[in-house]
TORPA-4810 file (N, C-alpha, C, O; in nm, 3 decimals):
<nodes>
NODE_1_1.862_4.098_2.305_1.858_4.242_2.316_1.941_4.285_2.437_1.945_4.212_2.536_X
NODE_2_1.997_4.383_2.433_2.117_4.424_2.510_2.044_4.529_2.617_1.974_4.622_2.578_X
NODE_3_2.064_4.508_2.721_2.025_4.614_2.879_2.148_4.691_2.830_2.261_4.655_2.795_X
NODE_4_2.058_4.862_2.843_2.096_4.967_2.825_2.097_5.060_2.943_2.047_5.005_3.041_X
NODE_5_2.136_5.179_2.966_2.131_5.189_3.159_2.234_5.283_3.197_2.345_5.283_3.144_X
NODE_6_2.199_5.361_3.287_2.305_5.376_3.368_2.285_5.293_3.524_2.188_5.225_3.558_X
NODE_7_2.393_5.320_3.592_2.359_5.269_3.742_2.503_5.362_3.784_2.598_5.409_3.721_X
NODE_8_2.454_5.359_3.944_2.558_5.453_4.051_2.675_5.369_4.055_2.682_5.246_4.053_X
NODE_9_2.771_5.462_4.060_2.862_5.399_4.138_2.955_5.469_4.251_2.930_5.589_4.258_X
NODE_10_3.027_5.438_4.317_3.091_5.507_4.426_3.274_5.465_4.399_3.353_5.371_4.389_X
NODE_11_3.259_5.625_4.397_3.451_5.663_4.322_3.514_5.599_4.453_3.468_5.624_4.564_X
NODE_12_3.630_5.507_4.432_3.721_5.492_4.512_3.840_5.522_4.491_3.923_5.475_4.568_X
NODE_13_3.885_5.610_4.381_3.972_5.703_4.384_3.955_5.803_4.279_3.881_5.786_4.182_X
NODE_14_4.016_5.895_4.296_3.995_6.059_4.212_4.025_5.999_4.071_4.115_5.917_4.049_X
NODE_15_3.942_6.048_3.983_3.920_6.003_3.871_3.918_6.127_3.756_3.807_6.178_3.767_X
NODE_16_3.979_6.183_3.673_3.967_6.349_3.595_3.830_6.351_3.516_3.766_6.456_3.502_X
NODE_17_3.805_6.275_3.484_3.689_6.274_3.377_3.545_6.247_3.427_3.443_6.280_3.365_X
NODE_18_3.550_6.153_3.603_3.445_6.140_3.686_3.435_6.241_3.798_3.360_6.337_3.784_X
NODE_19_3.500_6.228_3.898_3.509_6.317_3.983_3.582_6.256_4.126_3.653_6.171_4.073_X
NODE_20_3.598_6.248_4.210_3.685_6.267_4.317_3.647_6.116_4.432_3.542_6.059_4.462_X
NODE_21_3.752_6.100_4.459_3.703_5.943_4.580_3.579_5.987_4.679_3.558_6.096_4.732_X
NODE_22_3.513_5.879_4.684_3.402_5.911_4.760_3.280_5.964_4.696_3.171_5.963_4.754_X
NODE_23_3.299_6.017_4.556_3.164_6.074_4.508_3.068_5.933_4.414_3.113_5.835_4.355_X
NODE_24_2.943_5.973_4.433_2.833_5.887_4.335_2.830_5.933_4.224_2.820_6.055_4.207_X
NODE_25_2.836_5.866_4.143_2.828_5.927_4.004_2.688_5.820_3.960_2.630_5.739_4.034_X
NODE_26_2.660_5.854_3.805_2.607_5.779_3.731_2.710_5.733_3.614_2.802_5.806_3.576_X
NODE_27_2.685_5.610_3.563_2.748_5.564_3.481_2.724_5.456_3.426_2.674_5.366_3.493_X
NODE_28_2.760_5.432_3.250_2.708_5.304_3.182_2.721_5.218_3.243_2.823_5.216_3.312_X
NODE_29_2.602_5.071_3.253_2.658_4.977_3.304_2.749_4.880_3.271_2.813_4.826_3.362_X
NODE_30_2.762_4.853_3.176_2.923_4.801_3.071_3.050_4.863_3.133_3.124_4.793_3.203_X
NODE_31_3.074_4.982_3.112_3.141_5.050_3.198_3.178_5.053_3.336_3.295_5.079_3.367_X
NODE_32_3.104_5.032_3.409_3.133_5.009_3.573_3.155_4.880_3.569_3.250_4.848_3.641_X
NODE_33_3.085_4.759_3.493_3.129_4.618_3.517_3.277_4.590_3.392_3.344_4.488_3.409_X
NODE_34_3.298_4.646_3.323_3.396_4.593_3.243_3.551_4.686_3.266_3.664_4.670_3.219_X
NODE_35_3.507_4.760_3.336_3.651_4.865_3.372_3.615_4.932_3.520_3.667_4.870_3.613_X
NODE_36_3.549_5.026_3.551_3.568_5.062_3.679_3.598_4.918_3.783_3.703_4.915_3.845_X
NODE_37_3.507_4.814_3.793_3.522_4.697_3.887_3.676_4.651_3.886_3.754_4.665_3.981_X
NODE_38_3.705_4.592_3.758_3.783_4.538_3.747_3.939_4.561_3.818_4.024_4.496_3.878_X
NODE_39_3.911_4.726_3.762_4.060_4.838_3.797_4.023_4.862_3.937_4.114_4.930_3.985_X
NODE_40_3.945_4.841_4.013_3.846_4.846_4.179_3.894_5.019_4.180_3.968_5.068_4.265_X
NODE_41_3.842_5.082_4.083_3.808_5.241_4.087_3.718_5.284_4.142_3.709_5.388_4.208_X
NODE_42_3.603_5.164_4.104_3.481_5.202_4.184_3.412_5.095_4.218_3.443_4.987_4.169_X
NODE_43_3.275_5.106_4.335_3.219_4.971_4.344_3.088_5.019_4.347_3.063_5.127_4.400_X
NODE_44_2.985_4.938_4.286_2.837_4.976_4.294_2.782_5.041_4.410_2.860_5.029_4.505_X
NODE_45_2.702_5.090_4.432_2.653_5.202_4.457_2.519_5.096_4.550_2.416_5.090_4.483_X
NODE_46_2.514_5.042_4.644_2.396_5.012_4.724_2.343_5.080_4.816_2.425_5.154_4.869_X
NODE_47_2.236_5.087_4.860_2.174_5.120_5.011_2.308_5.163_5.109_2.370_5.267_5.132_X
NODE_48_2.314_5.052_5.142_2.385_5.016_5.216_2.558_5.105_5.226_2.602_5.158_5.328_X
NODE_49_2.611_5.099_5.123_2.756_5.175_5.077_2.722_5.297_5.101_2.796_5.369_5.168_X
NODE_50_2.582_5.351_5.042_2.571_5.492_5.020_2.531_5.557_5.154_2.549_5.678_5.171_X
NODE_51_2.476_5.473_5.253_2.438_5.572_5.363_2.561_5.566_5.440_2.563_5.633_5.544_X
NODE_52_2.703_5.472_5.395_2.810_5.474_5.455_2.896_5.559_5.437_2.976_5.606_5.518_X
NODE_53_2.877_5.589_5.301_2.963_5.739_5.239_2.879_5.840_5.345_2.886_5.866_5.465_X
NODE_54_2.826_5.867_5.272_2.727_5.969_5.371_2.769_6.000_5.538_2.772_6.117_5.578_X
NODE_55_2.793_5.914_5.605_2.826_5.911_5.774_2.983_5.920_5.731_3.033_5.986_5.823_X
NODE_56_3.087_5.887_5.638_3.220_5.893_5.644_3.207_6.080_5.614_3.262_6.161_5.690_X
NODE_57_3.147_6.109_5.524_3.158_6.250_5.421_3.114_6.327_5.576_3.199_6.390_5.637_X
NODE_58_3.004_6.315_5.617_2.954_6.400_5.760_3.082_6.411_5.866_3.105_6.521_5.915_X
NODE_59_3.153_6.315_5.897_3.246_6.258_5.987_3.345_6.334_5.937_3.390_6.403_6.029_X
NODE_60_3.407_6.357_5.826_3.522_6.418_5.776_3.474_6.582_5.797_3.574_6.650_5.813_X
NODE_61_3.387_6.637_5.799_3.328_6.775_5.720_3.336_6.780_5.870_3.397_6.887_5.874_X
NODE_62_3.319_6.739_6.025_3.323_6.742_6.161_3.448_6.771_6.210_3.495_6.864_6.275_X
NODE_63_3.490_6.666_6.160_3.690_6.693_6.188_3.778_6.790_6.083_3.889_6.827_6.121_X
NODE_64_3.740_6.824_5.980_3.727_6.962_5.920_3.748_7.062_5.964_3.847_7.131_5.944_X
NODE_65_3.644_7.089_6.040_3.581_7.194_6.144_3.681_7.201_6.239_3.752_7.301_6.235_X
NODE_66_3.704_7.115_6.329_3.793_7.107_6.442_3.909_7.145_6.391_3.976_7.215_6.467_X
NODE_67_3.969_7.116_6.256_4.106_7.150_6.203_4.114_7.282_6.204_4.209_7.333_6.262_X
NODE_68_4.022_7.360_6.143_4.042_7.486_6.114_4.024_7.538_6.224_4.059_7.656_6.215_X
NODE_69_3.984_7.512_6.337_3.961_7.593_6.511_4.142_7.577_6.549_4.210_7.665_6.602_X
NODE_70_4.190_7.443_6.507_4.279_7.446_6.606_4.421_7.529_6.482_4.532_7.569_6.516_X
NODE_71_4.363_7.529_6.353_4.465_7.597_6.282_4.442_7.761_6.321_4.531_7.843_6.343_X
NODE_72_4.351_7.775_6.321_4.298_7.959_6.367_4.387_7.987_6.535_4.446_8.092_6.560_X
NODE_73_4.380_7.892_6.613_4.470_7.911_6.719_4.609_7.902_6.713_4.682_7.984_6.769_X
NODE_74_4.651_7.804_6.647_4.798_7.827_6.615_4.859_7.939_6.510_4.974_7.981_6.517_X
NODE_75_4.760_7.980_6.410_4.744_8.129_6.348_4.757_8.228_6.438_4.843_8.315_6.427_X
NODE_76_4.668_8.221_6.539_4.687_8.318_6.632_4.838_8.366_6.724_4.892_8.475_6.742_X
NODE_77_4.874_8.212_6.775_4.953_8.231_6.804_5.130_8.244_6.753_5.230_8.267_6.819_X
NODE_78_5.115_8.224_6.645_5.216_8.238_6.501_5.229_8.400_6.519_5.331_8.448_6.568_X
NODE_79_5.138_8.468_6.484_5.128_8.611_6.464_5.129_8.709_6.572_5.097_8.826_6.552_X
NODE_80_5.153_8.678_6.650_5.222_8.727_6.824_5.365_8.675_6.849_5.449_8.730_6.920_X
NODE_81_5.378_8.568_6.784_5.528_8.524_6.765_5.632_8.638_6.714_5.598_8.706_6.617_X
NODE_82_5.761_8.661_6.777_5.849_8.762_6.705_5.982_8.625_6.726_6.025_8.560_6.822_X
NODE_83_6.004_8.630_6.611_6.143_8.519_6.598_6.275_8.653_6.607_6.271_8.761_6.547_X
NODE_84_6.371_8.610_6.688_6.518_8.669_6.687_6.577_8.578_6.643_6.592_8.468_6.698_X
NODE_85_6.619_8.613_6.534_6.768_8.503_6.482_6.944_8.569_6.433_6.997_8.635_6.343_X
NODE_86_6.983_8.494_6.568_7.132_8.572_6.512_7.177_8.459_6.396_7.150_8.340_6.383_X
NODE_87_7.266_8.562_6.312_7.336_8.506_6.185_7.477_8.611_6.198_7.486_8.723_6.248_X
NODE_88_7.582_8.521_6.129_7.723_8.565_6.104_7.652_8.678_5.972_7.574_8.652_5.880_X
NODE_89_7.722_8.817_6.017_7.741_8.894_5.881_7.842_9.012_5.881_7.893_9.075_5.974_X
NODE_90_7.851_9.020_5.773_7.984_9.150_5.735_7.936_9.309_5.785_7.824_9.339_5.827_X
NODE_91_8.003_9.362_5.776_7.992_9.573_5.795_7.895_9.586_5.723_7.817_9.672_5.765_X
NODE_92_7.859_9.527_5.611_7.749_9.619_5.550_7.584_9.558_5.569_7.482_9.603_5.517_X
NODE_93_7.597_9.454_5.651_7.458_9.379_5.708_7.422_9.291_5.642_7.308_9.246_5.656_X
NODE_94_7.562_9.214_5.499_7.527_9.077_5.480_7.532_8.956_5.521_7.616_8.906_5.595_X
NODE_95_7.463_8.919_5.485_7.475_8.734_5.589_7.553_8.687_5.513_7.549_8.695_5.390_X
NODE_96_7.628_8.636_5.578_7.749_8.500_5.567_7.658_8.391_5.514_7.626_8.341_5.622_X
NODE_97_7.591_8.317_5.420_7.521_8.254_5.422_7.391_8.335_5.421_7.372_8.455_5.404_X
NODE_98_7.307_8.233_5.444_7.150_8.257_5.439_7.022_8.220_5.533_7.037_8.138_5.623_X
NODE_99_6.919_8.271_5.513_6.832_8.243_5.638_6.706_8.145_5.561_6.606_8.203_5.519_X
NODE_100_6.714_8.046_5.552_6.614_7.953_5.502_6.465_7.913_5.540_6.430_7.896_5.657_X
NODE_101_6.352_7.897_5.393_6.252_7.847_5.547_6.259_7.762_5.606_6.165_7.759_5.686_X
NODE_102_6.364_7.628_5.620_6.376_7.528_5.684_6.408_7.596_5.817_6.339_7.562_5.913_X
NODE_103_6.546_7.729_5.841_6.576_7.770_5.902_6.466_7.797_6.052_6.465_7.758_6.169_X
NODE_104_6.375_7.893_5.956_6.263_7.968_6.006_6.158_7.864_6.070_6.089_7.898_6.167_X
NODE_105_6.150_7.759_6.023_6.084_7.594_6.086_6.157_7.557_6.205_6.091_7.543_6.308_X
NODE_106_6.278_7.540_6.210_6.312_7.480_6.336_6.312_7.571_6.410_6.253_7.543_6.514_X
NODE_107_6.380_7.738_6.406_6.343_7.828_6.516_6.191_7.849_6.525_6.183_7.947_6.598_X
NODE_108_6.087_7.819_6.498_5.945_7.798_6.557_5.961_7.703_6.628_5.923_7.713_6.745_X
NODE_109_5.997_7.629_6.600_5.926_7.460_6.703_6.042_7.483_6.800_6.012_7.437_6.910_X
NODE_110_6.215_7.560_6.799_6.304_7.567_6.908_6.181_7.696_7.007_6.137_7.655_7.115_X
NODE_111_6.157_7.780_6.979_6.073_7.892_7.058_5.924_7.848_7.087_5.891_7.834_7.205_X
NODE_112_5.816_7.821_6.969_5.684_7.791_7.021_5.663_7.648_7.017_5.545_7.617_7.008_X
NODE_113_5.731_7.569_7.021_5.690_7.401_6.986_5.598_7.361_6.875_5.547_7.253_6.846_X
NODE_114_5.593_7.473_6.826_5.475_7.411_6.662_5.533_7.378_6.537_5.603_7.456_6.472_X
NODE_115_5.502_7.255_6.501_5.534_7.195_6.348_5.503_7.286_6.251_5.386_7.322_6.246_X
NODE_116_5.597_7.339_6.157_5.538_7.417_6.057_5.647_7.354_5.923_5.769_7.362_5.912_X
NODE_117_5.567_7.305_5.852_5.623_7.220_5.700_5.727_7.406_5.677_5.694_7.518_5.714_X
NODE_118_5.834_7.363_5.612_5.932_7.447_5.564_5.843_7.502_5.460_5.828_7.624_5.452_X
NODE_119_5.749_7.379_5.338_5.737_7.416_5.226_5.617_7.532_5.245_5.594_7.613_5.155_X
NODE_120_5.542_7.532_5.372_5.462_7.622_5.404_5.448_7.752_5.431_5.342_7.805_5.464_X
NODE_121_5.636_7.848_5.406_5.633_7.954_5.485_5.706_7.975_5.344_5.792_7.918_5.278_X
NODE_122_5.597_8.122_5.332_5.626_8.201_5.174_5.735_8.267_5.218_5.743_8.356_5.302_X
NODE_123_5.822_8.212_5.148_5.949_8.316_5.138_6.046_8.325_5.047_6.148_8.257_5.053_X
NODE_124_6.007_8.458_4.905_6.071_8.421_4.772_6.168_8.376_4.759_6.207_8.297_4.673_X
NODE_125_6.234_8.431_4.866_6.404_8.371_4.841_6.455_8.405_4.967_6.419_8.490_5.048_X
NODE_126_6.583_8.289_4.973_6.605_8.336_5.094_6.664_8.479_5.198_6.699_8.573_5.127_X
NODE_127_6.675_8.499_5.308_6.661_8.637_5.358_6.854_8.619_5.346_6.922_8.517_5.353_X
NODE_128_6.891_8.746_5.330_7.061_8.756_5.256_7.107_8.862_5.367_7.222_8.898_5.343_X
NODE_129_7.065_8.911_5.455_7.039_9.035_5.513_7.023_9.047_5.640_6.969_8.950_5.694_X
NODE_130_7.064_9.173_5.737_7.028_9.163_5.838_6.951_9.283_5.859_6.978_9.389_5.804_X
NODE_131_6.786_9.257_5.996_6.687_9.331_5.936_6.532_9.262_6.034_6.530_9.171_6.117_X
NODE_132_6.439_9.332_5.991_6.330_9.267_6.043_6.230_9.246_5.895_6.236_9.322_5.798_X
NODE_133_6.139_9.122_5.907_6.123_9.081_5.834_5.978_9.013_5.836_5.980_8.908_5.901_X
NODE_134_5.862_9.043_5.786_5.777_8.946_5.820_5.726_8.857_5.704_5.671_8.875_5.596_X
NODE_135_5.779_8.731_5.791_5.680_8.611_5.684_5.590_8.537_5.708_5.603_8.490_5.821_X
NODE_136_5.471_8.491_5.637_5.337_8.440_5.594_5.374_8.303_5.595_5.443_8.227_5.528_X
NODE_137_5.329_8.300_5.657_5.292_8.091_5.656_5.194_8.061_5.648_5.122_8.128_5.722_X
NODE_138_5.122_7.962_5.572_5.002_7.907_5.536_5.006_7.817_5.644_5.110_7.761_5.679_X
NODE_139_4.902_7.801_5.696_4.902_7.732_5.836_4.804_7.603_5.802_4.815_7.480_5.805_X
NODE_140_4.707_7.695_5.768_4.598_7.578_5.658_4.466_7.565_5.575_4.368_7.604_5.639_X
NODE_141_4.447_7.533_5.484_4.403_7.616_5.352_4.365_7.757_5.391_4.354_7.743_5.513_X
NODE_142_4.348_7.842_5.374_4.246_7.989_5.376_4.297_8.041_5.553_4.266_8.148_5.605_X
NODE_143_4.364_7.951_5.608_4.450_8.032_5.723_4.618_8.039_5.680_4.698_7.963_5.626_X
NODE_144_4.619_8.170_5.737_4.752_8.245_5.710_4.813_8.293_5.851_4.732_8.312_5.943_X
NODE_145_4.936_8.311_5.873_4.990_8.370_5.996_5.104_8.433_5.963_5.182_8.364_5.897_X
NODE_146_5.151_8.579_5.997_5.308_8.643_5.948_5.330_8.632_6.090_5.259_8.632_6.190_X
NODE_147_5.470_8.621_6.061_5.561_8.614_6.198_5.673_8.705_6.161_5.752_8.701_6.067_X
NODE_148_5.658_8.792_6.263_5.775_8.887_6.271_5.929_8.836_6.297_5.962_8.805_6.412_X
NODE_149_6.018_8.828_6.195_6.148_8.816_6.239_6.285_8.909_6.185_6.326_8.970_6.087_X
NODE_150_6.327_8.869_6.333_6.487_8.983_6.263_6.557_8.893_6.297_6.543_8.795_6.371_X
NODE_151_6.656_8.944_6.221_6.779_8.908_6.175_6.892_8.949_6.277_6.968_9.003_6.197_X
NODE_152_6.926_8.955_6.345_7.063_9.035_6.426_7.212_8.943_6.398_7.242_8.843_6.332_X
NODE_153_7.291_9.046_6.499_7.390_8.995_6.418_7.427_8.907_6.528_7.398_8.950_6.639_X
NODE_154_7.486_8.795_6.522_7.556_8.704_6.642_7.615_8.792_6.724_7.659_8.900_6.685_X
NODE_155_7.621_8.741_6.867_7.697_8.763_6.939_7.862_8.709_6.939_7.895_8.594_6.908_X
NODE_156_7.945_8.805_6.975_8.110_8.741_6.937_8.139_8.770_6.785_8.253_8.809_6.764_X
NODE_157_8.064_8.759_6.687_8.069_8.753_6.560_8.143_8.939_6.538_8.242_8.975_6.474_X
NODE_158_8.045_9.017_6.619_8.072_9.192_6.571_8.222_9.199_6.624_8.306_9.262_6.560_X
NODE_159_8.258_9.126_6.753_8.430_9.190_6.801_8.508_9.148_6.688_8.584_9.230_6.635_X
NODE_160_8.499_9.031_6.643_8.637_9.029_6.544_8.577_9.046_6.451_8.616_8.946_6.390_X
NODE_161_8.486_9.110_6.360_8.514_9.163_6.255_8.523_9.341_6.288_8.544_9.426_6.202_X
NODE_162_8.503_9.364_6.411_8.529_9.517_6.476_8.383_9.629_6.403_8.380_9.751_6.393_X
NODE_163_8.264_9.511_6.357_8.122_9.642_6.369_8.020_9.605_6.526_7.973_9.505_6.580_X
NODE_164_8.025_9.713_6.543_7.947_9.770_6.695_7.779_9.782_6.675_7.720_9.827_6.577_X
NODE_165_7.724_9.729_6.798_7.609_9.724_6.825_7.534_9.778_6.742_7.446_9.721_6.678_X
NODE_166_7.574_9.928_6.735_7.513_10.063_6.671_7.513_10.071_6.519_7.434_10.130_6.445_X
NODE_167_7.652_9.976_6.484_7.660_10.017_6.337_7.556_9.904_6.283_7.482_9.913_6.185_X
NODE_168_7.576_9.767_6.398_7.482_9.670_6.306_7.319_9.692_6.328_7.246_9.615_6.265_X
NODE_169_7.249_9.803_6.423_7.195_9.850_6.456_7.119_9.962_6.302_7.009_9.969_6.248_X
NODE_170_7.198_10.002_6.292_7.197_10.134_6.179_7.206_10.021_6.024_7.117_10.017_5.940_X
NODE_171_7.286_9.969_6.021_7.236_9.885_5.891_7.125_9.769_5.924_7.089_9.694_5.834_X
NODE_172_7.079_9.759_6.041_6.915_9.700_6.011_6.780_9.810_5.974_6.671_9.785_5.923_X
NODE_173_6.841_9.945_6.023_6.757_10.037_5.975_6.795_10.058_5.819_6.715_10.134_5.764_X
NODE_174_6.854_10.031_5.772_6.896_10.057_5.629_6.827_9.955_5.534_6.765_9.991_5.434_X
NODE_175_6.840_9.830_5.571_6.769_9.727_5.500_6.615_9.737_5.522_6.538_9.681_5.445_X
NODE_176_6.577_9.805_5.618_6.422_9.776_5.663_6.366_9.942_5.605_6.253_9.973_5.566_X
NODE_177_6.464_10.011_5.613_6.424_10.148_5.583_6.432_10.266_5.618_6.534_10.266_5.687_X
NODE_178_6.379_10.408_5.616_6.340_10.453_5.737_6.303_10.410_5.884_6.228_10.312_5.887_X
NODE_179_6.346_10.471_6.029_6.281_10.404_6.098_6.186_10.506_6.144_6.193_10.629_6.144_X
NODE_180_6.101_10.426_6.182_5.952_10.513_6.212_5.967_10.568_6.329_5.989_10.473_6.404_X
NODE_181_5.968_10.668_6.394_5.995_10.751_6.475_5.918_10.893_6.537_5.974_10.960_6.623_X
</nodes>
């Protein structure tokens, strides 16, 4: 006669149909000995393992915590940040090129010294324009930070193409809008 059953086991990697590394599940015992073991997806579920998950899961959910304090401070300080970036552009306030978020990554870490992943800073497309501009960076999950940046025009760049302070001045009010006044 055949033992019928479930028994625990403990995910050692994310699984779609079980659930995620680190979780206990229940499951046939045929099943955990004839495929989870084998593929080392998962390993039985003892005393012992389980009060170890338990102190790893507590331990992570601690340093968690600390992540999001020190992401809320660099949020903070992201969003007091005003980036100036000169770029080559023509009379009518286009960029010669473009302003990238890779761009927008290294002038953070050249001005505030903070790592910010390129792929992290929403920006539909790149900025074509000269102008002020604010973009959103996901800093980390459910924290966000906009950073104010403009665009100006290089220095040296306005004499030889002969537009003045004022005019590149007046077409950043044009791209940005009205100016509030």
């Amino acid at each position: 006669m055949a033992r019928t059953g479930t028994q625990r086991a403990i995910l050692l990697v994310d699984l779609e149909h079980l659930g995620n590394r680190g979780d206990i599940v229940n499951v046939a015992r045929g099943y955990l000995r004839n495929y989870l073991l084998p593929r080392k997806l998962a390993e039985a579920a003892t005393e012992s393992r389980v009060a170890e998950v338990e102190r790893q899961r507590a331990g992570r959910a601690k340093q968690e915590a600390r992540s999001v304090e020190q992401a809320q401070e660099i949020a903070t300080t992201l969003n007091r940040t005003v980036l100036s970036i000169p770029a080559r552009s023509g009379p009518e306030g286009r960029l010669y090129g473009s302003i990238t978020s890779a761009d927008l990554a290294d002038e953070i870490w050249r001005t505030r010294k903070i790592r910010v992943d390129r792929r992290k800073i929403r920006l539909e497309e790149p900025i074509k324009a000269l102008g002020t501009y604010l973009v959103e960076i996901d800093v980390f999950p459910e924290v966000r930070a906009a950073v104010k940046t403009q665009i100006v025009p290089a220095e040296g760049f306005d004499q030889v193409f002969g537009t003045t302070g004022a005019t590149a001045q007046t077409i950043a009010a044009d791209v940005d809008g009205p100016a509030a006044g």
